[in-house]
Backbone as CSV, one residue per row, in Angstrom:
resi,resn,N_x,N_y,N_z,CA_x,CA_y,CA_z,C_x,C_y,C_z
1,UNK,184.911,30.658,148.970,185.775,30.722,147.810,184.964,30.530,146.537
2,UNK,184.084,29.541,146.423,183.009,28.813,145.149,182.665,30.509,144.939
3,UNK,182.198,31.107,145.992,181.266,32.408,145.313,182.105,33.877,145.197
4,UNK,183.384,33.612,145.140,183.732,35.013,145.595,184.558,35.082,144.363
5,UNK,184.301,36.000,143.627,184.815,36.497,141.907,185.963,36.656,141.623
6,UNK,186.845,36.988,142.953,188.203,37.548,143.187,189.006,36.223,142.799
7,UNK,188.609,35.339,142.658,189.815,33.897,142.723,189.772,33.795,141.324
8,UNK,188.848,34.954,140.357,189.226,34.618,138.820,189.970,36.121,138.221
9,UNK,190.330,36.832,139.567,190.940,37.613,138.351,192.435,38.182,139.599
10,UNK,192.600,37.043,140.443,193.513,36.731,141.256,195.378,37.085,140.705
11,UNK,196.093,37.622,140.709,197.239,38.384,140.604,197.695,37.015,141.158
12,UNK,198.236,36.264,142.280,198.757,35.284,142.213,198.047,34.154,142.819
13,UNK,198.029,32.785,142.758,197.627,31.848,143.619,198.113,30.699,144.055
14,UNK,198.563,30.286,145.271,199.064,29.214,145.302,198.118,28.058,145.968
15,UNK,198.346,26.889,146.466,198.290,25.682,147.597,199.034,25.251,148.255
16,UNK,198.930,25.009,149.499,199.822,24.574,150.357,198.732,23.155,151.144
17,UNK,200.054,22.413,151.460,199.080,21.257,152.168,199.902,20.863,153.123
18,UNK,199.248,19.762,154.512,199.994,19.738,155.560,198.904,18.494,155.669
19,UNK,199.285,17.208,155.344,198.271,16.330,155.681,199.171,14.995,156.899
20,UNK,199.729,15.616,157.829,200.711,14.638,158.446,200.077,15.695,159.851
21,UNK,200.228,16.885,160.339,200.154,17.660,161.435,200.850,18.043,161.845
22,UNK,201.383,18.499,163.071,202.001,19.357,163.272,203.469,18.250,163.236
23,UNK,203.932,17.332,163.560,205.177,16.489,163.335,204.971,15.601,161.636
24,UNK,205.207,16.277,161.263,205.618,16.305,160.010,205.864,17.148,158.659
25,UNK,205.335,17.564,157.493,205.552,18.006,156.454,204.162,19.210,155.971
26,UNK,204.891,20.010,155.814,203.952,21.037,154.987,204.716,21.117,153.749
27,UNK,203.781,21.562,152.656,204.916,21.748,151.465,203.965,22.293,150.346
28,UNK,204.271,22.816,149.109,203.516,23.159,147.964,204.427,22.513,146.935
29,UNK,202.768,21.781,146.378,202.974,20.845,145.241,204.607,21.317,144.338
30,UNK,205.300,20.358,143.799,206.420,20.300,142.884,207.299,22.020,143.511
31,UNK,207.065,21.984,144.957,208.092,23.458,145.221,208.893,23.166,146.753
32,UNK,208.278,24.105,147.984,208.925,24.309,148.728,208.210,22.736,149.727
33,UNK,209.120,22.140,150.518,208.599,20.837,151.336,209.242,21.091,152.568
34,UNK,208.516,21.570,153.748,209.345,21.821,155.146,209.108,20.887,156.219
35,UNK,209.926,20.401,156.905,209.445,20.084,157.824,208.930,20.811,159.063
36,UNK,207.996,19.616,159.553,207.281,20.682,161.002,207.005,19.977,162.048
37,UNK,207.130,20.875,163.188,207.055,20.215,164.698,206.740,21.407,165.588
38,UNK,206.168,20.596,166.796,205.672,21.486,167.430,207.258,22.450,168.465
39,UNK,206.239,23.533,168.853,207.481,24.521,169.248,207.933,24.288,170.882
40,UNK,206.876,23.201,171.646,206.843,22.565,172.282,207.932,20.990,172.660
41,UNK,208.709,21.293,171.737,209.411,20.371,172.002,210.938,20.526,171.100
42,UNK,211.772,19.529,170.968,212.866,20.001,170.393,213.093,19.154,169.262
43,UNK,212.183,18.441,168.263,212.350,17.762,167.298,213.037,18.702,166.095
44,UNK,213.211,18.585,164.950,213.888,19.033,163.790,213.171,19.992,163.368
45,UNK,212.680,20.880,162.828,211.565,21.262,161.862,210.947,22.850,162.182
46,UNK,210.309,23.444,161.572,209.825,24.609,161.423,208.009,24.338,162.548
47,UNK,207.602,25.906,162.782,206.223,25.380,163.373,205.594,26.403,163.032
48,UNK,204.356,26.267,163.244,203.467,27.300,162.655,203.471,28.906,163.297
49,UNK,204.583,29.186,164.232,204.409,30.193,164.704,205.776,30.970,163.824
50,UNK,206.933,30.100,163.795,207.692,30.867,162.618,207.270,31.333,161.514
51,UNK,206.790,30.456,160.688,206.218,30.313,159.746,205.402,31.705,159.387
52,UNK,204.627,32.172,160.322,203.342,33.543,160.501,204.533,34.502,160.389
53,UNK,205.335,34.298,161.369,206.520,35.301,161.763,207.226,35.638,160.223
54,UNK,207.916,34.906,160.248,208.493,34.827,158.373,207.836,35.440,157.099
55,UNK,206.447,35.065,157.390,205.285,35.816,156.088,205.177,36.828,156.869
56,UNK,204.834,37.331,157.706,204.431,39.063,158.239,205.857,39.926,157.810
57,UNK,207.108,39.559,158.539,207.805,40.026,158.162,208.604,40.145,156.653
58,UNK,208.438,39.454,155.960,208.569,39.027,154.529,207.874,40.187,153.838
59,UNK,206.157,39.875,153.948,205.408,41.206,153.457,205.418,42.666,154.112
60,UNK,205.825,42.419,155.288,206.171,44.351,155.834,207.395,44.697,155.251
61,UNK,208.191,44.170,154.930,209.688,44.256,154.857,209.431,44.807,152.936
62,UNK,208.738,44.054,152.431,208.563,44.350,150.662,207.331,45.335,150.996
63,UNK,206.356,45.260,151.475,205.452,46.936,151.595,206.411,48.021,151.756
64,UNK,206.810,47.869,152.860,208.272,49.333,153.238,209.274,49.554,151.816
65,UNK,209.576,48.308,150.997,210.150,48.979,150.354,209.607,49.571,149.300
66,UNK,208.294,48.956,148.715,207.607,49.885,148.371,207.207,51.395,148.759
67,UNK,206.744,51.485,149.720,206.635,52.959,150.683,208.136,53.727,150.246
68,UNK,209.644,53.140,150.786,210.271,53.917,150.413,210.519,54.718,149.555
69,UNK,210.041,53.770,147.845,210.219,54.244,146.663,209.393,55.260,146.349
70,UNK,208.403,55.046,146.365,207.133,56.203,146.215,207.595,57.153,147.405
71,UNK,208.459,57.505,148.030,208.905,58.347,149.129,210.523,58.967,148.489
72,UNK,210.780,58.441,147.370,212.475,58.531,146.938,213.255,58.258,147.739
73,UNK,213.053,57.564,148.711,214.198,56.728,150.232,214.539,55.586,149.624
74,UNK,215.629,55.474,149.545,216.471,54.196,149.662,216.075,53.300,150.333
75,UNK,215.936,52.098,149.570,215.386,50.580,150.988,216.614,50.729,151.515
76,UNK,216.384,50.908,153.256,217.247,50.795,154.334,216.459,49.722,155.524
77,UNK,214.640,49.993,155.253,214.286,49.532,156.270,214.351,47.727,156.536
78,UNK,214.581,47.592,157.929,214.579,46.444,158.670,213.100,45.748,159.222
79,UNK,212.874,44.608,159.326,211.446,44.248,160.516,211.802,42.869,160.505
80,UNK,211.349,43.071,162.238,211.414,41.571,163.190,210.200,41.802,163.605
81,UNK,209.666,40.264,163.712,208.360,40.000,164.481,208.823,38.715,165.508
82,UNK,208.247,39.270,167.063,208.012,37.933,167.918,206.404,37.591,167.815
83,UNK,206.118,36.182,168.227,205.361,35.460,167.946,204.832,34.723,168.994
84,UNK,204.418,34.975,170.278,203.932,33.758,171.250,202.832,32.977,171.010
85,UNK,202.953,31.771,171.652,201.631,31.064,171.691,201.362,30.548,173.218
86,UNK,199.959,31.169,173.147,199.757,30.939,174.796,198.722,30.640,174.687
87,UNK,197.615,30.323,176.168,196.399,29.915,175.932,196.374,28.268,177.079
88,UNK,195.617,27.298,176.691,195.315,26.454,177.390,194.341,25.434,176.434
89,UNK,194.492,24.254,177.041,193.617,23.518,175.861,191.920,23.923,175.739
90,UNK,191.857,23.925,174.255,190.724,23.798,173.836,190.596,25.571,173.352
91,UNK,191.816,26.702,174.115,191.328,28.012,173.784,193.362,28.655,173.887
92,UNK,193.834,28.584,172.099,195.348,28.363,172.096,195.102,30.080,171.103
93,UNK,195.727,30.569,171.292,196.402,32.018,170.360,197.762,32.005,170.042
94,UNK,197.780,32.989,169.469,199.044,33.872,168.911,198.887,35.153,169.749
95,UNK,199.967,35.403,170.095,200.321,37.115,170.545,201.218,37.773,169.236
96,UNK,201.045,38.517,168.329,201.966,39.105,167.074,202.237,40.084,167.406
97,UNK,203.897,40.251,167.364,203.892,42.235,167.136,205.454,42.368,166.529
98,UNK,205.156,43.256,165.397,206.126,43.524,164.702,207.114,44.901,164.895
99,UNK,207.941,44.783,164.917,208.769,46.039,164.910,209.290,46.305,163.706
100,UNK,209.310,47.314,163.126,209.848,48.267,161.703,210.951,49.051,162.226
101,UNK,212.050,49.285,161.253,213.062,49.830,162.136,213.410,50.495,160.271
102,UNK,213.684,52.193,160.610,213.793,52.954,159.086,214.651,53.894,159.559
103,UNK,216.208,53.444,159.248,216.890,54.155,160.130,217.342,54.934,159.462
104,UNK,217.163,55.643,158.137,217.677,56.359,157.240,216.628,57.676,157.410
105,UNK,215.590,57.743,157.985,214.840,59.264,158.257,214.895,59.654,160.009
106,UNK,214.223,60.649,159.904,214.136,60.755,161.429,212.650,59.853,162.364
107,UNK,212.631,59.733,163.558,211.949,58.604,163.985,210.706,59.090,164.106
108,UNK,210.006,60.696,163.780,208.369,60.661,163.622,208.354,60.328,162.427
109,UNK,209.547,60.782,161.083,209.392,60.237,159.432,208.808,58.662,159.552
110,UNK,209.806,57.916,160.538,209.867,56.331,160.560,208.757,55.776,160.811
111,UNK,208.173,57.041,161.794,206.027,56.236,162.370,205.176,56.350,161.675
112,UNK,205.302,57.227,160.406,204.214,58.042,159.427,204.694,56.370,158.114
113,UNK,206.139,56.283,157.991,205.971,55.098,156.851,205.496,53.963,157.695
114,UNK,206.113,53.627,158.357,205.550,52.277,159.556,203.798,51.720,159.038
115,UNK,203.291,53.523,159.662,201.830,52.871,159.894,201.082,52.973,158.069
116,UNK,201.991,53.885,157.152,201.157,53.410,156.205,201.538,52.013,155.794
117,UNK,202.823,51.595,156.094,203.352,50.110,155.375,202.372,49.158,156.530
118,UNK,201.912,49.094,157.290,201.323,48.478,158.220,199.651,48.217,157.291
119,UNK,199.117,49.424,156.946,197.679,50.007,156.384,197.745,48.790,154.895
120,UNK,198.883,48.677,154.521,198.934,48.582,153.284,199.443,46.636,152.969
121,UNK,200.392,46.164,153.732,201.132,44.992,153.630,199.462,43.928,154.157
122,UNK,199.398,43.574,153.345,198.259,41.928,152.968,198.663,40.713,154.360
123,UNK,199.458,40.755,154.813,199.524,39.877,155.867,199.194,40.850,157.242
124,UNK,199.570,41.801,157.026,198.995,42.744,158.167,197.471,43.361,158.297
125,UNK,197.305,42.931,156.923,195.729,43.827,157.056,194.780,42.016,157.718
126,UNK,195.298,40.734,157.110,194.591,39.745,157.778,194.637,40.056,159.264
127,UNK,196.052,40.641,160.084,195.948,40.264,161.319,195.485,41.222,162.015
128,UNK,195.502,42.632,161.609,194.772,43.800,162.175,193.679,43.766,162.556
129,UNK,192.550,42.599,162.614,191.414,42.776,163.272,191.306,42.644,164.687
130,UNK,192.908,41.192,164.862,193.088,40.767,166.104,193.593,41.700,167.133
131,UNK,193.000,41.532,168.465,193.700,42.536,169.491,195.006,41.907,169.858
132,UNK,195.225,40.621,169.170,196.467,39.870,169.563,197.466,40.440,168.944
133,UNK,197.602,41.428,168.115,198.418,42.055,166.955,198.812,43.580,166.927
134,UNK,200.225,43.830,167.032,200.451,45.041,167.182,201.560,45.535,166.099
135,UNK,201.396,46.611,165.688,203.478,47.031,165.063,203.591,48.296,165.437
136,UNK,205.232,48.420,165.578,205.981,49.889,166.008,207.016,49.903,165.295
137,UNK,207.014,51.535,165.316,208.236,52.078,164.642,209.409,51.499,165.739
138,UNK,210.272,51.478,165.240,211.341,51.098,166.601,212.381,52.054,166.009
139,UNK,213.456,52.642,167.021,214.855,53.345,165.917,216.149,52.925,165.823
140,UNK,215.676,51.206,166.809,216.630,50.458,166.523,216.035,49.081,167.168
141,UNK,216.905,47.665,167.157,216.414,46.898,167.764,216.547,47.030,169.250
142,UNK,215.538,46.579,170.364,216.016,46.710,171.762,216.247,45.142,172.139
């Protein structure tokens, strides 16, 4: 971060902090304060696998509607992401895969916006390196 130029001419920036772990509090200064727990159990609170889920779909969902506009389509489109966590101690993942659902064109129209909103949405381009990470057009939910 110290060397990389981009954090001075940065479009937005926030902080987030989580100094309790996974049973307790994440939050950003004077804003949002959540609670958190693991997904492993049934305490109160949000966990870090929603959380991924919520921002992927959050930013595919505002990329697409971008895509639509520059396309003259009406925002119609939908996206759900599941989220596993599997693994074993000492070696824990994520499995990600999102579904896009654009039910206002026909369903090769729906794979051509999909994969550019996929190319293009900032939470998808972090996870696209992983083989843990997938998205599809869908032409409805299954």
């Amino acid at each position: 971060m110290k060397n990389d130029p981009r954090w001075q001419t940065a479009l937005y920036t926030t902080e987030t902090y989580n100094e309790e772990g996974l049973e307790g509090h994440a939050y950003v200064p004077d804003g949002l304060n959540l609670q958190t727990s693991s997904p492993l159990n049934n305490h109160p609170g949000t966990n870090p696998e929603q959380l991924l889920g919520m921002s992927l779909c959050t930013c595919l969902v505002a990329t697409m509607q971008a895509v639509e506009k520059e396309h003259q389509l009406e925002h119609h489109a939908k996206v759900r992401a599941k989220i596993a966590y599997i693994g074993e101690r000492a070696h824990y993942e994520f499995l990600v895969h999102a579904q896009i659902c654009v039910p206002q064109v026909d369903f090769d129209t729906a794979k051509k916006l999909v994969a550019e909103t996929e190319k293009r949405c900032c939470v998808s381009q972090l996870l696209s390196s992983s083989k843990n990470y997938s998205v599809e057009a869908v032409e409805d939910w299954k």
